[in-house]
C-alpha positions in Angstrom: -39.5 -6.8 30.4 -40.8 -4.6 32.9 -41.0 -4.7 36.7 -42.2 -3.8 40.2 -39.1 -5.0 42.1 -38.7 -1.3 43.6 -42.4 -0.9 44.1 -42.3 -4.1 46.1 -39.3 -3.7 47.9 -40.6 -0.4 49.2 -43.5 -2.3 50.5 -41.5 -4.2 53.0 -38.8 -1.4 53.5 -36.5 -3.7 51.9 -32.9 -2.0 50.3 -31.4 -3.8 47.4 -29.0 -5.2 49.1 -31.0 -7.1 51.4 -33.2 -8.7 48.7 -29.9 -9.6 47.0 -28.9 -11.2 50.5 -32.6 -13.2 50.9 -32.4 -14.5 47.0 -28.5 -15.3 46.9 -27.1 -12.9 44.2 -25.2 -9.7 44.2 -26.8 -5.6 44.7 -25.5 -4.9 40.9 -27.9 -7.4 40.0 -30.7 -7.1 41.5 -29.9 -2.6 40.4 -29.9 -4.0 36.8 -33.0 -6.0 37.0 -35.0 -3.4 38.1 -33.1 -1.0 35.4 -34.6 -3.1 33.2 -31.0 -3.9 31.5 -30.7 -7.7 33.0 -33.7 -10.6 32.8 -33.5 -12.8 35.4 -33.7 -16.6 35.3 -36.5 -18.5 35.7 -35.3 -19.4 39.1 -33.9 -16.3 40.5 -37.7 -14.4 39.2 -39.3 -16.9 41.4 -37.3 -16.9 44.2 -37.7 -12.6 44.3 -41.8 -13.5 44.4 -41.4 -15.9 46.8 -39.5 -13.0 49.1 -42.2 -11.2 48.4 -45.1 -13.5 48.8 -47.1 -12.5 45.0 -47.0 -14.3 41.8 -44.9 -13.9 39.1 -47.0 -11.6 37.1 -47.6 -9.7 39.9 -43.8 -8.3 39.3 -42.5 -8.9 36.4 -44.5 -7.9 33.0 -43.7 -8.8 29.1 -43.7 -5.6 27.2 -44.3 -5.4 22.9 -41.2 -7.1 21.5 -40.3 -9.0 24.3 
């Protein structure tokens, strides 16, 4: 699954740590989701759109395989 996390972040000058602060789970994972080596859960994808005020397809994309 790809993603736009980083992308977004930038948009609001946002570090990884303080997205990890605003949706309630650790730096290391919000570093692996946007590695691409960890899919979030249903809940913690929405709550990372809601942060950033988009849908979820607006950040997160199936790739071929998924």
């Amino acid at each position: 699954m790809k993603n736009s996390i980083k992308v977004e972040r930038a948009k609001l000058d946002l570090t990884q740590q303080e997205l990890a602060e605003k949706v309630g789970v650790s730096r290391q994972t919000i570093n692996s989701i946007e590695a691409g080596k960890y899919v979030p859960s249903t809940v913690l994808a929405l709550k990372i759109c809601k942060v950033f005020q988009v849908n979820l397809e607006s950040i997160f994309e199936l790739e071929e395989g998924d």
